[in-house]
FIMITOR-156432 format. One line per 2 residues: number of its first residue (from 1); for each residue x, y, z of N, C-alpha, C. Coordinates in steps of 0.02 Angstrom, whole numbers. Layout:
N
NUM = X/Y/Z/X/Y/Z/X/Y/Z; ...
***
This chain:
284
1 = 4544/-160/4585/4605/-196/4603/4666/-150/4602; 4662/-102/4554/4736/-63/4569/4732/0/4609
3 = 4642/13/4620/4652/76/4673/4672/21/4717; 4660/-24/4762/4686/-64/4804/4788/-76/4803
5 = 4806/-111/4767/4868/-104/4745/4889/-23/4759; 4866/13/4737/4897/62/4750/4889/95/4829
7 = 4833/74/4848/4836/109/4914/4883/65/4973; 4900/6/4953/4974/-54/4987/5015/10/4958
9 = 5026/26/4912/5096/67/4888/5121/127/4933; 5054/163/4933/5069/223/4992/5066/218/5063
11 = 5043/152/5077/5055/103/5135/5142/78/5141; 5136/39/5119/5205/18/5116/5247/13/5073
13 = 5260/36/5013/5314/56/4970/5314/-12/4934; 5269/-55/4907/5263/-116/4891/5177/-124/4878
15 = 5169/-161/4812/5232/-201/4759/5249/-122/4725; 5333/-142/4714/5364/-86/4673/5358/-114/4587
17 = 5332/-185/4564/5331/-201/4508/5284/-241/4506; 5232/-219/4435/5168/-272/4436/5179/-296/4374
19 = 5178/-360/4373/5183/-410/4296/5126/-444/4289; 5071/-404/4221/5002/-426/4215/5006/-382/4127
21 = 4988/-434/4088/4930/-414/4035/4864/-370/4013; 4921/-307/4022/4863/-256/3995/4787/-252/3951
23 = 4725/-249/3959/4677/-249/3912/4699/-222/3854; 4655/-262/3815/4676/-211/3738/4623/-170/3718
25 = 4573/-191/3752/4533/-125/3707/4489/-84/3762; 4532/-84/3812/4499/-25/3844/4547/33/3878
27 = 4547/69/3830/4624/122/3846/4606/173/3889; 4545/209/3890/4536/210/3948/4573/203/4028
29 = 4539/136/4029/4534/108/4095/4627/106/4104; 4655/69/4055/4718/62/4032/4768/116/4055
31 = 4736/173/4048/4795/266/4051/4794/267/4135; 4737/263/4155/4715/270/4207/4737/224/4272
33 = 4748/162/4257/4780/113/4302/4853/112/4290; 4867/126/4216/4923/162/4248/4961/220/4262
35 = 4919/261/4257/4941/343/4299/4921/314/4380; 4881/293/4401/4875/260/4481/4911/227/4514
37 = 4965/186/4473/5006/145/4492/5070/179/4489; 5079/239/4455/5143/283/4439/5193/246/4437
39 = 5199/203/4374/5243/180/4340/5266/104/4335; 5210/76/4401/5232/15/4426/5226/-52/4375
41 = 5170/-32/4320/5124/-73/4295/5162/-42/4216; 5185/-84/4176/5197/-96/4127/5145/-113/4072
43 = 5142/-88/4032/5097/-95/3970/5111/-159/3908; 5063/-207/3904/5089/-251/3848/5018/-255/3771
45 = 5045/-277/3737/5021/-258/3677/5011/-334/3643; 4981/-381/3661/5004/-444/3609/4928/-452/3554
47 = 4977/-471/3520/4924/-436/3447/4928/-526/3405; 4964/-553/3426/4971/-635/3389/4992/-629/3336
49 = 4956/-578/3272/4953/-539/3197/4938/-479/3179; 4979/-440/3138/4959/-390/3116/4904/-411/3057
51 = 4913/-467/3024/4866/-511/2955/4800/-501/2977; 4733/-449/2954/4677/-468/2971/4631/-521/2964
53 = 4680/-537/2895/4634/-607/2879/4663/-667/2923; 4722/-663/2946/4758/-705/2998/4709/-710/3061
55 = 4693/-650/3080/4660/-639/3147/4576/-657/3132; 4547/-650/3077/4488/-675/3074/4477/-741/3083
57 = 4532/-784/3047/4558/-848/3075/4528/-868/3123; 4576/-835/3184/4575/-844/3253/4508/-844/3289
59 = 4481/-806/3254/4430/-749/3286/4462/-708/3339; 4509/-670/3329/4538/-611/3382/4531/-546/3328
61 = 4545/-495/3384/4534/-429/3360/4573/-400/3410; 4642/-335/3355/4679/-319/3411/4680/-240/3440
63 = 4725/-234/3471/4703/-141/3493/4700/-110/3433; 4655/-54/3418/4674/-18/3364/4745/32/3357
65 = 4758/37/3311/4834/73/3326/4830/145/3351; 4774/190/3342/4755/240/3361/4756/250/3438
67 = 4723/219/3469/4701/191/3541/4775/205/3574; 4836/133/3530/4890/126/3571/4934/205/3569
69 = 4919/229/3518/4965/295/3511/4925/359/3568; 4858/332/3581/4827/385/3626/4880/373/3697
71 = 4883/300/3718/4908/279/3779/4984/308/3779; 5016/300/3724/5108/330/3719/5123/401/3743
73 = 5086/436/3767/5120/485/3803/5127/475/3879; 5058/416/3892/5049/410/3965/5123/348/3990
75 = 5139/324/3936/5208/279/3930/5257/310/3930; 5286/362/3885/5326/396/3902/5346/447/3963
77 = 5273/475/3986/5276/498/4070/5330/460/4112; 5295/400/4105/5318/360/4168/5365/308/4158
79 = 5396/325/4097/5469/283/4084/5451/203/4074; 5390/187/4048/5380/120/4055/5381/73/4002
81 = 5411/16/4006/5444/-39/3948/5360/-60/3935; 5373/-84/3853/5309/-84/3840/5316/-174/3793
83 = 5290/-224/3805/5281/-276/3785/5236/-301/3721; 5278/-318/3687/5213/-353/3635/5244/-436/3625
85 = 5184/-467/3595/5194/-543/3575/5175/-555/3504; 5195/-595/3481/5172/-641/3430/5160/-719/3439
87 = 5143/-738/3388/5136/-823/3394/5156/-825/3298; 5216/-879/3294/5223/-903/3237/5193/-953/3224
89 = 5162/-964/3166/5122/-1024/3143/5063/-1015/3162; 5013/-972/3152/4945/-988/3155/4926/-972/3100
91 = 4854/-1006/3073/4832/-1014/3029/4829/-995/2982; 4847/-991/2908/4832/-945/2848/4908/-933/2854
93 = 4946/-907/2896/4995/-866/2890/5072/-878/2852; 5091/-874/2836/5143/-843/2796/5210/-829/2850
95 = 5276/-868/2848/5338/-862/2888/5343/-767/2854; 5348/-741/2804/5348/-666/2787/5296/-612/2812
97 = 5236/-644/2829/5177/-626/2861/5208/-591/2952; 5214/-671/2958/5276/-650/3017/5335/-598/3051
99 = 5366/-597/2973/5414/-556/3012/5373/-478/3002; 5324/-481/2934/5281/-407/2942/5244/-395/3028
101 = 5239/-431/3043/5208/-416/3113/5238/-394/3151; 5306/-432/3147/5381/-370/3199/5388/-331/3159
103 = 5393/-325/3100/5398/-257/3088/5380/-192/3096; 5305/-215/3088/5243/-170/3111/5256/-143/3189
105 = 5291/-183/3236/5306/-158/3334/5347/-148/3313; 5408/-143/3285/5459/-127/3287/5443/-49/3254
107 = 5398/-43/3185/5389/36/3195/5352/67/3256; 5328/31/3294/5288/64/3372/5323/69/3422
109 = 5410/57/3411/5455/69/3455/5455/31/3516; 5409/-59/3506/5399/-80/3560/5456/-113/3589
111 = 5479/-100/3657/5542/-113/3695/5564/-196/3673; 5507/-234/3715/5514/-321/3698/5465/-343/3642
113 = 5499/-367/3602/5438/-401/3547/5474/-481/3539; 5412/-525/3602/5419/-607/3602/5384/-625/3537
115 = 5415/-675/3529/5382/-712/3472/5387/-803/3493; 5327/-805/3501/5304/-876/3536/5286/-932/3458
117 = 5306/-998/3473/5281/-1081/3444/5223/-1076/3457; 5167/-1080/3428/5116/-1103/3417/5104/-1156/3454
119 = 5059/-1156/3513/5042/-1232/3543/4973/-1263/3533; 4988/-1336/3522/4921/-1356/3522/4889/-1358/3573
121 = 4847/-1322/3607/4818/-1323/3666/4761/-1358/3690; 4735/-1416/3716/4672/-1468/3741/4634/-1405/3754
123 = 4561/-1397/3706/4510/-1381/3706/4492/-1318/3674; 4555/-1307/3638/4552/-1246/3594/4512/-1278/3528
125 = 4462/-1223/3498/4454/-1252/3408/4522/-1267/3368; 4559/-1243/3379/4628/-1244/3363/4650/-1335/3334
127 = 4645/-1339/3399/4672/-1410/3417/4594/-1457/3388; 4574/-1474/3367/4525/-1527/3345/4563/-1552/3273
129 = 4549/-1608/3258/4544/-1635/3188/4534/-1600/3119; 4477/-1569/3125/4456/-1530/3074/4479/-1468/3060
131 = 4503/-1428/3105/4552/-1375/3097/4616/-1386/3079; 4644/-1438/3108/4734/-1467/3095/4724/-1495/3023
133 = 4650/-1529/3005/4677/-1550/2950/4664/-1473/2892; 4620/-1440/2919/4597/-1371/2860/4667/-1350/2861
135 = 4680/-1316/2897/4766/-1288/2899/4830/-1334/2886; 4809/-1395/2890/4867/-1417/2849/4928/-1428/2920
137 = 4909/-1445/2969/4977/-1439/3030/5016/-1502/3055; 5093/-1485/3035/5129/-1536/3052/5144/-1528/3133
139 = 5130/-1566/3169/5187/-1554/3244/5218/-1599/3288; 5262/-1548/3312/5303/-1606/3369/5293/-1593/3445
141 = 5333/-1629/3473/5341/-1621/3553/5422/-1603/3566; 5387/-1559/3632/5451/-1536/3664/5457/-1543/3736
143 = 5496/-1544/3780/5482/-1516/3856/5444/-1442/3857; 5416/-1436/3889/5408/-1361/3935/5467/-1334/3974
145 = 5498/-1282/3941/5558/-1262/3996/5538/-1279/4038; 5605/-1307/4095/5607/-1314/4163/5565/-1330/4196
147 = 5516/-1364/4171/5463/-1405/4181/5473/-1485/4194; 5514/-1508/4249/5512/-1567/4265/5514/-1601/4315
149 = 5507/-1655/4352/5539/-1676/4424/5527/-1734/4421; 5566/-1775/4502/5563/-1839/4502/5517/-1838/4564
151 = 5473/-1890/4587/5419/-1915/4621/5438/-1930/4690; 5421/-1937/4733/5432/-1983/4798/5441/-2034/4785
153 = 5381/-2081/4712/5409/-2144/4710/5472/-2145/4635; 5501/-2118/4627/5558/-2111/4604/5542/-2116/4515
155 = 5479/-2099/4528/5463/-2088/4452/5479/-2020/4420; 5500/-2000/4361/5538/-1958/4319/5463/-1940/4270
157 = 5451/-1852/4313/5390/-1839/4260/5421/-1771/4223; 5395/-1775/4150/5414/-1719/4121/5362/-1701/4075
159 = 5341/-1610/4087/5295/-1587/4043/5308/-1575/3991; 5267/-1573/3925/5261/-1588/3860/5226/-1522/3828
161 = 5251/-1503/3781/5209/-1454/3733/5203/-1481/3681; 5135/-1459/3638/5136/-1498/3565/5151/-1431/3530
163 = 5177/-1417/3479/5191/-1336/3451/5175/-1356/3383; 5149/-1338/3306/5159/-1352/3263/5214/-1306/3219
165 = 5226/-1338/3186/5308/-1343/3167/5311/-1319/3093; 5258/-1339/3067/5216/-1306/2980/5158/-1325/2975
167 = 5143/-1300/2901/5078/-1296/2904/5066/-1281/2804; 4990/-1268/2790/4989/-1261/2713/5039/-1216/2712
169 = 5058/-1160/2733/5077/-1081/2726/5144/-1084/2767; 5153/-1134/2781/5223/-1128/2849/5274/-1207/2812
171 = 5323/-1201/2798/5359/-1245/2790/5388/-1260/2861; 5428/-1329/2864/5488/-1331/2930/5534/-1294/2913
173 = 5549/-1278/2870/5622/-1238/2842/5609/-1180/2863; 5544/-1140/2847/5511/-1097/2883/5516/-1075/2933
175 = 5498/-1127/2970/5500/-1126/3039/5578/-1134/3079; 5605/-1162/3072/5687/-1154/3082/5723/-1073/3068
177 = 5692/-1055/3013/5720/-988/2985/5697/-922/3025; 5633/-939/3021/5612/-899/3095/5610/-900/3161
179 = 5644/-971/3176/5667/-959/3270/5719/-910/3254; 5774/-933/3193/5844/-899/3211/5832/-814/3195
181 = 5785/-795/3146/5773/-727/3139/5731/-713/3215; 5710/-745/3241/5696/-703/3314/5746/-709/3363
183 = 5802/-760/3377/5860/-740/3412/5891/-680/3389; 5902/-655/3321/5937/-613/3302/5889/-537/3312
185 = 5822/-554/3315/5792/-510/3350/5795/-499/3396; 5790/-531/3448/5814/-495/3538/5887/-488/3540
187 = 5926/-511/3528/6003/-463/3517/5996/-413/3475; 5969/-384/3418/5975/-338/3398/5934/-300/3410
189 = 5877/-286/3458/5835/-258/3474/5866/-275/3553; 5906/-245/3566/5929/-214/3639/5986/-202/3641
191 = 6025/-173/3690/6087/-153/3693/6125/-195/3694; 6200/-159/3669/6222/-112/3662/6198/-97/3564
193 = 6151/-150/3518/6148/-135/3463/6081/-110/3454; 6053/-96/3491/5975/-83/3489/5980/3/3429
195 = 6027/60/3428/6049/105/3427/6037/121/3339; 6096/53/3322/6103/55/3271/6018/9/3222
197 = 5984/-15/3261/5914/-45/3217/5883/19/3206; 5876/76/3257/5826/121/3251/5870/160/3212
199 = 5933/188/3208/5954/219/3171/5920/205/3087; 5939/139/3078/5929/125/3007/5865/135/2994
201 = 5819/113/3050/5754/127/3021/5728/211/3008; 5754/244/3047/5768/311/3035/5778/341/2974
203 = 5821/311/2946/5875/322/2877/5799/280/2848; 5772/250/2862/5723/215/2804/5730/134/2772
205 = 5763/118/2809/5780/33/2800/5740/-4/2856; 5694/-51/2848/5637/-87/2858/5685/-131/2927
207 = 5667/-147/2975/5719/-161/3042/5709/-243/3017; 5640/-276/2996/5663/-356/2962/5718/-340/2940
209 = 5731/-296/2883/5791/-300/2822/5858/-295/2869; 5868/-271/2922/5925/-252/2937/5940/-329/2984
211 = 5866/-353/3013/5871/-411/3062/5901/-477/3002; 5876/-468/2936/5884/-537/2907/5956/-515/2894
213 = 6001/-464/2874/6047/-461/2828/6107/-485/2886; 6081/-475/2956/6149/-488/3007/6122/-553/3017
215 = 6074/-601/2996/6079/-684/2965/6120/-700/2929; 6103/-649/2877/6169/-687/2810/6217/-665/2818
217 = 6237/-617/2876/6316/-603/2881/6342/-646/2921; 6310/-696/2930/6334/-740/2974/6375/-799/2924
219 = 6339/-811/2880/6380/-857/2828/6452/-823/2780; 6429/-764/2781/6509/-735/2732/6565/-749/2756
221 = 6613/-768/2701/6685/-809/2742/6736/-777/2779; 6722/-704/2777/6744/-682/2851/6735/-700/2910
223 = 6690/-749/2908/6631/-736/2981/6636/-825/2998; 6656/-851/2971/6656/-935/2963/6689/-959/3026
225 = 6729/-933/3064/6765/-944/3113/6765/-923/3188; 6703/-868/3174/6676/-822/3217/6630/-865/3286
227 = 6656/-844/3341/6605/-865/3382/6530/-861/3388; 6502/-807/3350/6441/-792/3351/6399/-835/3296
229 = 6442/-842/3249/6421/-867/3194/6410/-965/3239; 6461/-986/3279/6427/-1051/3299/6385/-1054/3347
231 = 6359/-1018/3388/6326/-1002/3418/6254/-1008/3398; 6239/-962/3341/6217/-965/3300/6181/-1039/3257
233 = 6231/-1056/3261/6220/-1124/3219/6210/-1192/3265; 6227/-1189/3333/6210/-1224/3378/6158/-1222/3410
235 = 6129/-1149/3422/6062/-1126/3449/6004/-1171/3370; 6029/-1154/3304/5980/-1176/3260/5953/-1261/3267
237 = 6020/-1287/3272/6035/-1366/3277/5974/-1379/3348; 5994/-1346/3400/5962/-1381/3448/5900/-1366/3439
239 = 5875/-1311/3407/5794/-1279/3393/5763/-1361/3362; 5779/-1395/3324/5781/-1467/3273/5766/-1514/3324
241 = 5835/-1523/3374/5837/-1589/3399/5793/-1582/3456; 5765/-1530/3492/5718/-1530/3556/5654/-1551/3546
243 = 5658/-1581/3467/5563/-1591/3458/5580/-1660/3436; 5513/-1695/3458/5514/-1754/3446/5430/-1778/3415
245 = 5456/-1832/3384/5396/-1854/3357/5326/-1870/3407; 5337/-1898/3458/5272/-1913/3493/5281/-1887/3590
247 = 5228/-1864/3612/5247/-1871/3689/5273/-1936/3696; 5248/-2000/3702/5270/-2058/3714/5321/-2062/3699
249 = 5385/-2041/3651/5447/-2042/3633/5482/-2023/3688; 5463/-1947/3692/5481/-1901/3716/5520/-1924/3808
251 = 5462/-1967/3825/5451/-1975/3899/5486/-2017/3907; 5493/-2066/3856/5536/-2148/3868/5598/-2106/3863
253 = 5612/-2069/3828/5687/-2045/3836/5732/-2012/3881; 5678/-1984/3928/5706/-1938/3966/5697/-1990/4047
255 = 5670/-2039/4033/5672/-2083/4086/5727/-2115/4100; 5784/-2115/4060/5855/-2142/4051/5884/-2083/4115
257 = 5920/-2105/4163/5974/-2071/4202/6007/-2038/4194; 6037/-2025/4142/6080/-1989/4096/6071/-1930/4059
259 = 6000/-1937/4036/5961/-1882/3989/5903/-1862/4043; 5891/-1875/4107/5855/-1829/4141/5904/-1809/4185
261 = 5941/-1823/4176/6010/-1782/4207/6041/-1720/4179; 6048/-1724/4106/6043/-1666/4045/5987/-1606/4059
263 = 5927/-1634/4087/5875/-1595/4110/5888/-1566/4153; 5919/-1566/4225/5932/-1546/4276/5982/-1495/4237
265 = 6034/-1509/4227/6097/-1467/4230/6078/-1427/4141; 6017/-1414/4114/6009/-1368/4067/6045/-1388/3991
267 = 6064/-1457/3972/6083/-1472/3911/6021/-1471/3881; 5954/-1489/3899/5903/-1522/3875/5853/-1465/3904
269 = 5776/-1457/3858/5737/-1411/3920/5740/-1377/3917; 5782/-1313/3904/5791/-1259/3928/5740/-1191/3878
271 = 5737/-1148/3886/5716/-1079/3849/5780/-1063/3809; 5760/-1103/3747/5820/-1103/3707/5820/-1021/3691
273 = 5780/-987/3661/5798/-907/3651/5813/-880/3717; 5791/-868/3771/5833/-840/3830/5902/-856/3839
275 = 5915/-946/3847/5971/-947/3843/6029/-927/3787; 6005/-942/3724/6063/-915/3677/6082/-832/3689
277 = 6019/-807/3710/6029/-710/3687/6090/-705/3731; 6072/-741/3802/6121/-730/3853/6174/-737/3831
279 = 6189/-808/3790/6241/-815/3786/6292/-792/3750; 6241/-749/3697/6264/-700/3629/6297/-648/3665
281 = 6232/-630/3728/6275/-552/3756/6334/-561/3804; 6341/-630/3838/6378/-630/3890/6456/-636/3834
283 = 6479/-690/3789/6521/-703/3738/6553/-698/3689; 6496/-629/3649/6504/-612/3564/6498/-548/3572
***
């Protein structure tokens, strides 16, 4: 597929950008598709957990770190942004477990590090009875960003995620504490402050420690009046109010004129972390 892709390239100068999920354990094949693609093809890394006992959980197994450091020169060649993911709230795990896992990409210098809600997904082991009740999982409903429309026959449909919210090892408080430590992660993990995270980690200060401490500088009474600081506190608020107790709630509500109207014009719905970062960088 990418000698193909690539031979369109020297054909026609297109696609100049490929957005696909790198293998993880074949680096190899990995160096090679992308030295063929010369640069087009971006490298991603999603690991869910650095926790092995987290990942035995799962039953996943992730690149070895050796492997990814073989591939980092063929990354640095070709100037290419390198992706990793997480998922908060899976099983066994620990909200501190968590932020060890960005910590761990954040020493791998990885450009984007997402950190995804946990979804209950139809037909995963995940999702059965007997797993939700072993793990202990509370959850709610949300929209699916931008996931909605109205019908020909003027019916109002809107898609639903189930995400869990805690768990034995995950409080809600938890979970609140770590959406807002990952907003404060993609603003501080890019410009114009990206500079000063690696600095510190440089100097030897752990990039969580530097991510949680510009949390709590948000409450010191210098800062009480600060735009960033409500921002902040509005992005947290709405992280709360976008979940609801049941789909069936969920749907009767947004069937109102008014509140699938909120949907359209982005009060409601939206990619609450995309939108706040924006709004951090466009404002604060």
């Amino acid at each position: 597929l990418c000698d193909h892709l690539a031979d369109l390239q020297e054909e026609y100068d297109y696609p100049r950008f490929i957005d696909t999920t790198t293998g993880k354990n074949s680096k190899k094949r990995v160096i090679n598709n992308v030295k063929r693609l010369a640069g087009t093809l971006g490298v991603t890394m999603s690991v869910q957990s650095m926790d092995q006992k987290v990942l035995r959980n799962i039953e996943r197994q992730n690149m070895r770190l050796d492997e990814f450091f073989d591939i980092k020169p063929t990354i640095k060649k070709f100037n290419l942004d390198t992706n990793s993911e997480v998922i908060l709230g899976l099983p066994g795990e620990t909200v501190e477990q968590h932020f060890d896992a960005i910590e761990s990409l954040l020493k791998l210098d990885m450009d984007h590090i997402l950190s995804y809600s946990l979804m209950m997904l139809n037909g995963t082991k995940l999702n059965t009875p007997e797993e939700r009740e072993r793990w202990g999982y509370q959850t709610k409903y949300r929209v699916i960003p931008r996931d909605f429309s109205v019908m020909s026959t003027g019916e109002k449909v809107v898609e639903v995620e189930e995400v869990a919210v805690a768990s034995s090892t995950m409080s809600f408080d938890d979970y609140l504490a770590a959406r807002v430590f990952v907003l404060m992660l993609q603003v501080v993990n890019t410009a114009p402050t990206k500079p000063i995270l690696k600095y510190c980690m440089r100097c030897g200060v752990s990039g969580k420690s530097v991510i949680k401490k510009f949390v709590e500088r948000l409450d010191w009474p210098e800062y009480r009046n600060s735009n960033l600081r409500s921002v902040f506190h509005e992005y947290r608020e709405k992280t709360e109010t976008e979940l609801f107790d049941s789909e069936e709630e969920l749907i009767r509500i947004f069937q109102d004129d008014l509140k699938f109207s909120g949907l359209v014009d982005g009060t409601y719905g939206s990619n609450l972390l995309q939108t706040y970062k924006a709004k951090i960088l466009a404002e604060c």
